[in-house]
C-alpha positions as a printed Julia matrix, in Angstrom:
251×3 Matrix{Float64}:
 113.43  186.78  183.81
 116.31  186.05  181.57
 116.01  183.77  178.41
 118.68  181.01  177.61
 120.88  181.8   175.15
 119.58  179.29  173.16
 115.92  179.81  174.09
 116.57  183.06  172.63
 117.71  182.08  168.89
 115.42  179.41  168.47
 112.88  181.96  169.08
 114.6   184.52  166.46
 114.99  181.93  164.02
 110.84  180.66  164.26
 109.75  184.49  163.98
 112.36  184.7   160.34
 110.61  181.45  159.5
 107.28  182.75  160.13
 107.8   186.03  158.79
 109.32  184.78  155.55
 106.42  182.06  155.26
 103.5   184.93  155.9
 105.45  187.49  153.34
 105.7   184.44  150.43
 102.15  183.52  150.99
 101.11  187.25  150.33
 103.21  187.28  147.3
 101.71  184.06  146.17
  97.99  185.08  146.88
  98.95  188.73  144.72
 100.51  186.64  141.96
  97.4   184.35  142.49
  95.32  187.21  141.45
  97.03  188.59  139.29
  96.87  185.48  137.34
  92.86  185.01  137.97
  92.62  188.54  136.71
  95.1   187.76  133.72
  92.81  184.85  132.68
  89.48  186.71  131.96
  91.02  189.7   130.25
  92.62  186.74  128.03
  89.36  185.52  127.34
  87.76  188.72  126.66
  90.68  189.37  124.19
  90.1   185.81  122.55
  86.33  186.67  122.34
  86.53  190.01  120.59
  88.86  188.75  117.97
  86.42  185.71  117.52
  83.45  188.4   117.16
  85.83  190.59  114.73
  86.28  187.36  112.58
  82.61  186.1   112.66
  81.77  189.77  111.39
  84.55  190.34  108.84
  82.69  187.11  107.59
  78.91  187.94  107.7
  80.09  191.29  105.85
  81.93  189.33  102.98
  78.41  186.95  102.44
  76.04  189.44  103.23
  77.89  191.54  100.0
  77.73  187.99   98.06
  74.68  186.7    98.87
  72.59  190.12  100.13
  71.4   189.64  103.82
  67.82  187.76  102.94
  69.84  184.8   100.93
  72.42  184.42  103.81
  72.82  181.98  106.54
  74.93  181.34  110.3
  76.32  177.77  108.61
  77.44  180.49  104.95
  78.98  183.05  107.57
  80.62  180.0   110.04
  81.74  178.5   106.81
  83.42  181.82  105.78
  84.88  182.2   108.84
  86.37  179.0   109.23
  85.11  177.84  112.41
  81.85  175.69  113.12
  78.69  176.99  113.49
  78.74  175.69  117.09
  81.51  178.06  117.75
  79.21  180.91  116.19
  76.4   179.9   118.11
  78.58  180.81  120.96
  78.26  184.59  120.19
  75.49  185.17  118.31
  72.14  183.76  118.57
  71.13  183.89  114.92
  71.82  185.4   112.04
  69.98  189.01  113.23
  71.69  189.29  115.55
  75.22  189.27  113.66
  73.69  191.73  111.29
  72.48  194.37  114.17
  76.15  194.01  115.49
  77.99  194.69  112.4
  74.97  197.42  111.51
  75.92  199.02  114.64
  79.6   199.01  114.59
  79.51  200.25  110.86
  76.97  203.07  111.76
  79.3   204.31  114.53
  82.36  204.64  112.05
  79.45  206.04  109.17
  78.81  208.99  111.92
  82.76  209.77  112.7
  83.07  210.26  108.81
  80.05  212.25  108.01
  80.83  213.96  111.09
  84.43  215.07  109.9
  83.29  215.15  106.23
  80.64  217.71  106.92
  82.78  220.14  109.38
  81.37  223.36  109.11
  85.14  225.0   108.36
  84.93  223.52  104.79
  82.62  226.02  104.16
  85.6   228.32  103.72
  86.86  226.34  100.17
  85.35  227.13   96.82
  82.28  224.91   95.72
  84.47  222.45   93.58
  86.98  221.37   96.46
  83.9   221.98   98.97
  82.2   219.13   97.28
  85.88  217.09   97.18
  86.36  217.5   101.35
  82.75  216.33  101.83
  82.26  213.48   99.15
  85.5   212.08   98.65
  85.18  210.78  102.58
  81.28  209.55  101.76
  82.19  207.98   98.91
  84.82  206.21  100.05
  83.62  204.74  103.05
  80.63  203.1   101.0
  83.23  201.72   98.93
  85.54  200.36  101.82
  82.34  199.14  103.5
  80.07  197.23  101.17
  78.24  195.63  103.6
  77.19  198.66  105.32
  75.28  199.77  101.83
  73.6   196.31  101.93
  72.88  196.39  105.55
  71.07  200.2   104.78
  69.43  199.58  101.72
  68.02  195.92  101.64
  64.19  195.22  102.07
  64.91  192.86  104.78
  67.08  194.2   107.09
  66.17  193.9   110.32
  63.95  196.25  111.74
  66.38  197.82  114.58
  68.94  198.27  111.64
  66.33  200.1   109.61
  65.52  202.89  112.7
  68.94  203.78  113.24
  69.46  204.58  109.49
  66.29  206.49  109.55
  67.53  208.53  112.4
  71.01  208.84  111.11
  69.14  209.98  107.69
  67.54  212.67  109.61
  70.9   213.81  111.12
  72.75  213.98  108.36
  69.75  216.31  106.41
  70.15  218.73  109.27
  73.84  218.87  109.02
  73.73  219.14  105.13
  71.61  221.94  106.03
  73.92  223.67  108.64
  76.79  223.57  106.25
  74.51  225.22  102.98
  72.98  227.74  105.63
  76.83  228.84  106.19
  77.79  228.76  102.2
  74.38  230.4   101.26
  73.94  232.97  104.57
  71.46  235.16  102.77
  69.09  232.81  101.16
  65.88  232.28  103.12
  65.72  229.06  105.86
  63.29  227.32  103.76
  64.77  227.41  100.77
  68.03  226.1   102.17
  65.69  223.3   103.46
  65.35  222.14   99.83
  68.04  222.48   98.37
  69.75  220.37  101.26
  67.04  217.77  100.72
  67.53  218.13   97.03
  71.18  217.74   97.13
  71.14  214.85   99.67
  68.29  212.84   97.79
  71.16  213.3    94.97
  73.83  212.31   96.46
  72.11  208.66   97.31
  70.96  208.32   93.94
  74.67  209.04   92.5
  75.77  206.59   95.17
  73.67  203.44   94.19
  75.3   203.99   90.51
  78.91  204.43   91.84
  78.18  201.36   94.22
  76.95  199.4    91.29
  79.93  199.84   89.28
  83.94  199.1    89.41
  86.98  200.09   88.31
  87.07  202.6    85.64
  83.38  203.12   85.71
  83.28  203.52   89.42
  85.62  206.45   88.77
  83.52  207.94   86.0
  80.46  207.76   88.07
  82.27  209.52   90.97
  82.9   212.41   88.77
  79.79  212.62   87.0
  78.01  212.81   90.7
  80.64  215.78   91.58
  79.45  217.13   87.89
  75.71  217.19   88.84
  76.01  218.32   92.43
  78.51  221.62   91.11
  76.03  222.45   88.21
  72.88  222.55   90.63
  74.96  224.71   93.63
  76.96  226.86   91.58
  74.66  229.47   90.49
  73.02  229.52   93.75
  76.1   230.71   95.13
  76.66  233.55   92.4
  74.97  237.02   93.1
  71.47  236.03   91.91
  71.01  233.27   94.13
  67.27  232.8    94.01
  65.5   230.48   91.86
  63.03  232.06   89.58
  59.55  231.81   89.96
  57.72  229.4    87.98
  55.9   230.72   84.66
  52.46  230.53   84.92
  50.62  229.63   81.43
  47.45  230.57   80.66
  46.47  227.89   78.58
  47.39  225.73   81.2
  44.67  223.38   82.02
């Protein structure tokens, strides 16, 4: 059966139509999407730079006011939005401390872990104790919140485990790197000089953290000082550490 002429192009020019109308109705629905998809990773991006200011905040009045004295309305306040708006993303103030304890102890653990890389063990004592402190030391004094956060009495308790654990990780790799700088001293001797030199290095730290400027400095050294006059002549020829005098007349 044949098709009029003009039968036949008003059928050619409905299919275009229809064709053209289904392909911009795809691209619409894509671009639709697109969008919908556009919008949420917007929002996520807003809401991490929210959470970035409200802890940038809490970190500044937690080193003010230490973590028992502050409140949401001093850290909302310091953040320059209401505490409605903080309310939004954290609960209470706990919770904005085990947030900014956690991010903190993840960036504590990528400097340790560089800072205590067993190839340092190749350098003399003096710049040994440089590549490892230097990085400790410096974070602490970057980060003051994250000594408050590990140190204060009423840090939450969560807070309080992971710094025990990370306490415990740290001793072992203390140990690992003096096991590699002292290879023929006996395992439990290593043991306590690690501990030794550890429970050192926290004192020296609460005096460097105490102090600024100048004195900052001088305490920086004078923790270098104490920590090269107790490993050096362990890592001379006589290596082990006399045996205590026994006195007779000791009662």
């Amino acid at each position: 059966m044949t098709v009029p002429e003009g039968k036949a192009n008003k059928t050619t020019t409905e299919a275009a139509v229809e064709a053209a109308t289904e392909a911009a109705g795809a691209a619409g629905a894509t671009t639709d999407g697109a969008a919908e998809s556009a919008r949420p990773r917007r929002r996520q991006a807003r809401g991490e730079a929210r959470i970035a200011q409200l802890l940038r905040a809490a970190a500044d009045v937690f080193c003010t006011s230490g973590y028992t004295a502050s409140s949401t309305n001093a850290i909302a306040r310091e953040a320059g939005v209401s505490p409605g708006t903080l309310y939004q993303f954290f609960p209470n103030k706990e919770a904005i401390a085990v947030e900014l304890g956690d991010r903190l102890l993840d960036r504590w653990r990528d400097t340790y872990g560089a800072a205590l890389d067993q190839s340092h063990t190749e350098l003399p004592l003096d710049r040994l104790l440089d590549a490892i402190l230097d990085p400790l030391i410096a974070f602490n004094c970057e980060n003051p919140a994250f000594f408050v956060l590990m140190h204060g009495s009423e840090i939450p308790g969560r807070i309080t485990e992971a710094h025990d654990t990370l306490h415990a990780t740290m001793l072992t790799r203390v140990e690992s790197v003096l096991a590699d700088y002292l290879p023929d001293m006996p395992a439990a001797q290593v043991h306590r000089i690690a501990e030794m030199a550890f429970m050192v290095f926290k004192a020296g730290l609460d005096l460097i953290m105490a102090n600024e400027g100048e004195e900052r400095t001088a305490y920086i050294q004078e923790l270098k000082t104490v920590m090269f006059r107790y490993l050096d002549p362990l890592v001379g020829d006589d290596a082990s550490c006399p045996a205590p005098t026994e006195h007779a007349d000791t009662p």
